[in-house]
N, C-alpha and C positions, 0 to 999 in steps of 0.2 A: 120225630113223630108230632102230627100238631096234637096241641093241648086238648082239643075237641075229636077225636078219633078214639077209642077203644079198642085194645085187640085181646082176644085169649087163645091162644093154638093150644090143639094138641096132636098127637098121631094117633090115628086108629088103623085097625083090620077091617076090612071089605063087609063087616057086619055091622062096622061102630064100635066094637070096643075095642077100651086102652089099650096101647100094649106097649112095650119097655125095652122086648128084646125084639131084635128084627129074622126075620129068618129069611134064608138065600129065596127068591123065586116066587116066594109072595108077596103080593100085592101090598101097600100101604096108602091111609090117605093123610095129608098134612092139613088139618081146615083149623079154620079162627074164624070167631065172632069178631067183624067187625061193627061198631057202633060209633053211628052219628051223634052226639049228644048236643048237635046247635042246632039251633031251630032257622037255619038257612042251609043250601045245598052245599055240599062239602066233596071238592075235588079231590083225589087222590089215586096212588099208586102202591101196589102189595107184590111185595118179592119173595120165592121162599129159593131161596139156593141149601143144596147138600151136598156138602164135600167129602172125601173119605179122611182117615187120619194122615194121609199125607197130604193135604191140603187139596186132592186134586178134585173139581167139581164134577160129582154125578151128577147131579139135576140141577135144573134153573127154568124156573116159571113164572111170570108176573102178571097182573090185569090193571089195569086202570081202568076207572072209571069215576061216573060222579053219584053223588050217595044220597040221598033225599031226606030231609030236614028230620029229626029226630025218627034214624032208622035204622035197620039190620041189613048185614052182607055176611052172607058165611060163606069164601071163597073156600075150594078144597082144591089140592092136588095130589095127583099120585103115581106111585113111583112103586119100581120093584126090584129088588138088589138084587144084583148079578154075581155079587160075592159077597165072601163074610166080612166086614171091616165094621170097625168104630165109624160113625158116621157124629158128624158135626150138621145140624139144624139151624141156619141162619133165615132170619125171616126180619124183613122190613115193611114199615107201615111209615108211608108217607102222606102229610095233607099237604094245603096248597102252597105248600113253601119247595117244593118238588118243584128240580129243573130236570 
């Protein structure tokens, strides 16, 4: 992650709030503040993959874009489990060091 990027996820329900347990068939959203903290344009790329407990990937989303000098991105994605598993939350935030 570059030095100059910011991120804070969490997951929410379709209303915004927290929530910890997932349940089959509703909706979820995955969002994070991203922040530019340099006062120049700042390229990057944000991934959120979710896997189940056997490793296998449900979801995979990313956007790139470029981020405007001391500024805010709050990407969201969402997803809605088709079954009951442990789920793994992986989320990358990359700046201009992204190939």
């Amino acid at each position: 992650m570059s030095e100059h990027l910011a991120s804070y996820a969490r997951i929410l329900d379709v209303f915004g709030n927290s929530i910890v347990t997932l349940s089959v068939g509703e909706q979820i959203q995955i969002t994070s503040d991203i922040v530019n903290q340099q006062s120049r344009e700042q390229k990057f790329a944000y991934l959120v993959m979710i896997q189940d407990d056997s490793g296998t990937t449900e979801s995979l989303s990313w956007i790139d874009r470029v981020l405007n000098p001391e500024s805010y991105f709050g990407p969201s994605s969402s997803w809605i489990p088709q079954k009951e598993v442990e789920i793994m939350l992986q989320q990358c935030l990359c700046g201009r060091a992204c190939t």
